[in-house]
N, C-alpha and C positions, 0 to 999 in steps of 0.2 A: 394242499390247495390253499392259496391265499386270496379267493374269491368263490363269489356264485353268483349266477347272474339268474336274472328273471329274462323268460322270451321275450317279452318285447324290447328289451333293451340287446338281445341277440341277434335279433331278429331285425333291429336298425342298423348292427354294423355287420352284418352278413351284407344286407340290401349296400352299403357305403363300399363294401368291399374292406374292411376294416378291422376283422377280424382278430389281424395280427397285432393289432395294437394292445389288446387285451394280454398276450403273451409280454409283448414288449413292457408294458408295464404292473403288468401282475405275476407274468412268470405262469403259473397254473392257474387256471378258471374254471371251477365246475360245474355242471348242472342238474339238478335232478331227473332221475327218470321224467316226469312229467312234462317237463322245460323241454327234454329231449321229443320227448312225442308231440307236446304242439309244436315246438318250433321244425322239429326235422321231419319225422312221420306225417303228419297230417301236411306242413308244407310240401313235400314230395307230392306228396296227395293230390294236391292242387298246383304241378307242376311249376312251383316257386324254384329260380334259380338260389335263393337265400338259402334254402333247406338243405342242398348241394355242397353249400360253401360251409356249413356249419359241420356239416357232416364230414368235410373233408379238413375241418381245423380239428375235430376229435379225431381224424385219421392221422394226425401230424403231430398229435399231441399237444396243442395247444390247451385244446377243452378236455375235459376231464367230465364223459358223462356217468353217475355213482346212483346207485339204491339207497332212498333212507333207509334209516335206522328202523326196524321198530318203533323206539320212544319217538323220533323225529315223526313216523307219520299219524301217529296218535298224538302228537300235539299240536301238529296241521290238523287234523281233524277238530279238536277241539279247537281250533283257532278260527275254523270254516265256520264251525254253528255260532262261534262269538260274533265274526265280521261278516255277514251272508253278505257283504257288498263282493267279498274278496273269492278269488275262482280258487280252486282246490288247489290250480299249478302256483296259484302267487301265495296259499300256504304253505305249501312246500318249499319253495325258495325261503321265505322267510323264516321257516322254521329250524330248517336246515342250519341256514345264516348263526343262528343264534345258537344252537345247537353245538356247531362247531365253533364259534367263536371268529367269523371270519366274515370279511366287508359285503356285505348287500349291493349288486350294479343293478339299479331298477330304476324304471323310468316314471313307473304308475304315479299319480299324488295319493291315492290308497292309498297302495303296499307301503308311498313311503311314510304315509301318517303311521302305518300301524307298524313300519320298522322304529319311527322314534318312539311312539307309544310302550314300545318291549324295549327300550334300550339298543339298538338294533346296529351299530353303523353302518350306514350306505353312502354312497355315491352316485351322480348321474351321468350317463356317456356325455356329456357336456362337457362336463369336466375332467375327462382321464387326458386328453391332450395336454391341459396346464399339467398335469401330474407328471405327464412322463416327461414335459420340458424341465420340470423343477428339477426330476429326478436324472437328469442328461441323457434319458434315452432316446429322445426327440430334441431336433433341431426347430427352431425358430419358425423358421418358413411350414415347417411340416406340419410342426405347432398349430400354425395359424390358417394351413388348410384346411387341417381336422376340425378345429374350431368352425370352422367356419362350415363345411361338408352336414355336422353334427346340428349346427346349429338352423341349419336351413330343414336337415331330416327331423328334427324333433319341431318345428316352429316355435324355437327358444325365444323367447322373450329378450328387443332386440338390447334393452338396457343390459341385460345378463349379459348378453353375447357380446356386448362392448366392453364392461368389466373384464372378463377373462381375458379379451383379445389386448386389451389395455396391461392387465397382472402380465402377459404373456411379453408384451412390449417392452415392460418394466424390467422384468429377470433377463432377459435380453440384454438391454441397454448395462443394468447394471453388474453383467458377464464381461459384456466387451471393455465396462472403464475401469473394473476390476486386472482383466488384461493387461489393458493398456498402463496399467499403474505400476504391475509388476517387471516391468521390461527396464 
């Protein structure tokens, strides 16, 4: 697994239809039990078509839903009595995270103070679009739908959302006269 995400950042690209992008550029994504039960169980619950789609990328194998450890959720626990701002599901992800040694996708400003706070790396669905264009798994255009899809579902802040779509114009631009150079 080269990811874990927290529900609400699964729970945004479930709702985008977007799932697949997390495949496309993480390959594996896992989630804790917990993540599984808010986002899948209790979405079911409350007849959320998102709960559906998530549950059908773990049937696909995209997601990868796993048990902690022992240690892992004893240091989610001890993490809950430290942060009482942070839910038992957003210790576990992050405990997890660090645990295994593997990227944080989380939306929270918490979770993500208290990933940097633990040394934690993460990322925010905001940005996995530039990532998979860096990485050639996304085209341009696709690029800059997702950017744009993500940036409308999370109310990103629209100077952010210009930077990316800008960095995203950039590696573009400097693809094609790259090209164009080698011919």
């Amino acid at each position: 697994m080269n990811a874990i995400i927290d529900a609400s950042s699964l729970i945004v690209l479930a709702h985008l239809d977007a799932l697949w992008l997390l495949q496309k550029v993480y390959k594996l994504v896992g989630l804790p039990t917990s993540v599984f039960t808010e986002a899948v169980l209790r979405g079911k619950a409350k007849g959320y078509v998102d709960a559906n789609r998530i549950e059908a990328a773990i049937v696909d194998g995209w997601l990868v839903q796993f048990e902690p450890t022992p240690a892992q959720e004893t240091l989610a626990e001890q993490l809950g009595r430290q942060a009482t701002a942070l839910s038992s599901t957003d210790c576990d992800a992050l405990t997890c995270a660090e645990m295994r040694d593997v990227l944080l996708i989380v939306e929270d400003r918490r979770i993500r103070n208290a990933a940097k706070a633990r040394g934690i790396d993460y990322t925010v669905i905001q940005v996995i679009p530039l990532q998979g264009l860096i990485q050639r798994k996304l085209g341009h255009k696709e690029c800059d739908r997702l950017l744009a899809d993500t940036g409308r579902a999370m109310h990103t802040d629209a100077a952010f959302l210009h930077v990316l779509r800008m960095a995203a114009r950039e590696i573009e631009a400097g693809r094609k006269e790259g090209d164009s150079g080698e011919r």
